[in-house]
ZADO-1210 file (C-alpha; in nm, 4 decimals, padded with zeros to 6 digits):
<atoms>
<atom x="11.8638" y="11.4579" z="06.1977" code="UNK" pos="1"/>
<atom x="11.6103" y="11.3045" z="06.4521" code="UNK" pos="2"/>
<atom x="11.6866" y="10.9856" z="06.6001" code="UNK" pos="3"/>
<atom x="11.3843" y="10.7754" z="06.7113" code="UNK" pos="4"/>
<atom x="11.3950" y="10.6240" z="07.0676" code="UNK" pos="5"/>
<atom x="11.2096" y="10.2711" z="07.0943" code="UNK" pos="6"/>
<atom x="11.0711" y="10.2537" z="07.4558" code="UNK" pos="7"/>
<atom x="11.2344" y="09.9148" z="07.6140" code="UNK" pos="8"/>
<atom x="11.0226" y="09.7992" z="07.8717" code="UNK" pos="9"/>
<atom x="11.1615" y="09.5670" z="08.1255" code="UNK" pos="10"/>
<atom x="11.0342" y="09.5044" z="08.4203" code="UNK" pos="11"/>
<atom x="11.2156" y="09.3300" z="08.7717" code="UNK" pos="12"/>
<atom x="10.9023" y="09.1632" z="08.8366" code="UNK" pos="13"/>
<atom x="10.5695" y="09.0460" z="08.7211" code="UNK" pos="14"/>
<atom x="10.3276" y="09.3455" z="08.6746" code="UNK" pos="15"/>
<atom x="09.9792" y="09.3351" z="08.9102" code="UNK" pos="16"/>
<atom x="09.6862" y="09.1507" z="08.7033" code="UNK" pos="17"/>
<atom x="09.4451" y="09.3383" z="08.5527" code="UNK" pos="18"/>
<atom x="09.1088" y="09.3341" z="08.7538" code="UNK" pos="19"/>
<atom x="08.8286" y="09.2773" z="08.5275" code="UNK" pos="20"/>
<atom x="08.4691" y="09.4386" z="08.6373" code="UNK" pos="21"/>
<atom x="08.3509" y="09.7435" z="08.8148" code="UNK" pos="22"/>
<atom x="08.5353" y="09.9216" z="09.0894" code="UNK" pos="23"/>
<atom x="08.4634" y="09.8912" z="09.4305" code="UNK" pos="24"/>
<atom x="08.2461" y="10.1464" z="09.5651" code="UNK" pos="25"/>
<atom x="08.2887" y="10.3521" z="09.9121" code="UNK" pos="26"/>
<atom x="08.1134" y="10.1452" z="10.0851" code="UNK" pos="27"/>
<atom x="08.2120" y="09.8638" z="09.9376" code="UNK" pos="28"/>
<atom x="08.5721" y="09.9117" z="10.0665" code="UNK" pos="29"/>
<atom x="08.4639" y="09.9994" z="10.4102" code="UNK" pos="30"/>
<atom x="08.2999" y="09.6810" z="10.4306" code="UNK" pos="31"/>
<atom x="08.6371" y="09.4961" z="10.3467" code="UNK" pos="32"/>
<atom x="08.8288" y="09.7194" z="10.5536" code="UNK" pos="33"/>
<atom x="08.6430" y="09.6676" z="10.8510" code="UNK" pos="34"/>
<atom x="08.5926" y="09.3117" z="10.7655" code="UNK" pos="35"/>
<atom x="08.9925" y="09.2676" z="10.7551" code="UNK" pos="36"/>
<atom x="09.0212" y="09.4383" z="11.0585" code="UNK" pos="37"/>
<atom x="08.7929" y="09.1749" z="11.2602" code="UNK" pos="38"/>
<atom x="09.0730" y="08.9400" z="11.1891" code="UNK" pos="39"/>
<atom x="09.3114" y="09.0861" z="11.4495" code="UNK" pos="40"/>
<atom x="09.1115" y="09.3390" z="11.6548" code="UNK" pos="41"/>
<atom x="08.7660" y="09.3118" z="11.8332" code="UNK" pos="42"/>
<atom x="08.5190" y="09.6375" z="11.8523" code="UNK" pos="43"/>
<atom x="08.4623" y="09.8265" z="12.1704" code="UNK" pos="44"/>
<atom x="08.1531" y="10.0333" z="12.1954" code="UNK" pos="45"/>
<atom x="08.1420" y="10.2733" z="12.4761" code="UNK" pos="46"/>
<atom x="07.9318" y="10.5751" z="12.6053" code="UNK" pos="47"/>
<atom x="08.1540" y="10.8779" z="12.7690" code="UNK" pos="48"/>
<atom x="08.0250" y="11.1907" z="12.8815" code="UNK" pos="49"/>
<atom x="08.0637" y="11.5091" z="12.6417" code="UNK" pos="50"/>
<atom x="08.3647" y="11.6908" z="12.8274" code="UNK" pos="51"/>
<atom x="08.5461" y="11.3304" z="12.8705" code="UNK" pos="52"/>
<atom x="08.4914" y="11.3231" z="12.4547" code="UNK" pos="53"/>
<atom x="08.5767" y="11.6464" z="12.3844" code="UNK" pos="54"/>
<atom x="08.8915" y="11.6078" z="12.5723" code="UNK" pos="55"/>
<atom x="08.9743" y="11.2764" z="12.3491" code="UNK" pos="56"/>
<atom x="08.9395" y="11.5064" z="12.0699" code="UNK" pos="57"/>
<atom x="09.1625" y="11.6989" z="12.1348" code="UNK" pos="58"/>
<atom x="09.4439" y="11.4703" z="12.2250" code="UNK" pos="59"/>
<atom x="09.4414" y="11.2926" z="11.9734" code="UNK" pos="60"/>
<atom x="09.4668" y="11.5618" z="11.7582" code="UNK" pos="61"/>
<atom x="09.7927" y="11.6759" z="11.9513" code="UNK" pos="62"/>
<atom x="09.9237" y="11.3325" z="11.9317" code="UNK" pos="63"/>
<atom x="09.8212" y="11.2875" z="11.5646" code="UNK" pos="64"/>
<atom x="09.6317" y="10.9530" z="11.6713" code="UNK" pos="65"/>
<atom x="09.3181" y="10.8139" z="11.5836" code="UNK" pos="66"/>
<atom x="09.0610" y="10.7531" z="11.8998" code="UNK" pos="67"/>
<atom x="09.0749" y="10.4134" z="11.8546" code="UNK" pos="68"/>
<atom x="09.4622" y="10.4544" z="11.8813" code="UNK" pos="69"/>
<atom x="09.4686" y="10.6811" z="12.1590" code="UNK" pos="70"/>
<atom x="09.2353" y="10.4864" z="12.3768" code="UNK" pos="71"/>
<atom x="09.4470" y="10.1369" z="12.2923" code="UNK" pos="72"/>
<atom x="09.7682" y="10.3264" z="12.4030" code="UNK" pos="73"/>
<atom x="09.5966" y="10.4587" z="12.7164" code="UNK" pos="74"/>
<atom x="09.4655" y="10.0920" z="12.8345" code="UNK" pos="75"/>
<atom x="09.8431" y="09.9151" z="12.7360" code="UNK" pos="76"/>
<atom x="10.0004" y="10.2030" z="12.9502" code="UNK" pos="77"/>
<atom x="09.7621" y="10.1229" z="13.2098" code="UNK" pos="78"/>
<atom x="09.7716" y="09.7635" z="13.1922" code="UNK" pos="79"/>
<atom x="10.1527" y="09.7838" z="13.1788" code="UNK" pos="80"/>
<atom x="10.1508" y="10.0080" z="13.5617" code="UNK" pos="81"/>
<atom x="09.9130" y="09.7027" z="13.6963" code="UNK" pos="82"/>
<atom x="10.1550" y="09.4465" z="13.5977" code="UNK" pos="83"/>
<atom x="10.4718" y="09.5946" z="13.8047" code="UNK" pos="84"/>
</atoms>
């Protein structure tokens, strides 16, 4: 004889809203990334030779960091030496 299992679906908390329209596109969602990230950070544009970038590169892909990352790490650790 089969037995039928009813599905009983509880859940712990309240499930996430359904979002009603189209999806956000690529760019759309770089937009609001970068737009949340203005909140807490401000952007740094610099120019640094080829061999000084290259360099960067590969660091950071030995530490498994992004440039942005790297750089901020290298300015605390020097900012940290000038406050001793």
């Amino acid at each position: 004889m089969s037995q039928s299992v009813t599905a009983v679906t509880t859940s712990s908390g309240s499930k996430r809203p359904y979002r009603k329209g189209n999806p956000l596109s690529a760019s759309e969602k770089q937009q609001a990334a970068v737009a949340r990230k203005k909140l807490t950070h401000k952007e740094l544009k610099i120019f640094v030779r080829n061999p000084i970038k290259d360099r960067l590169l590969i660091e950071c892909e030995k530490e498994g960091l992004t440039q942005a990352e790297y750089i901020e790490r290298v300015l605390q650790q020097a900012f940290d030496e000038s406050d001793k």
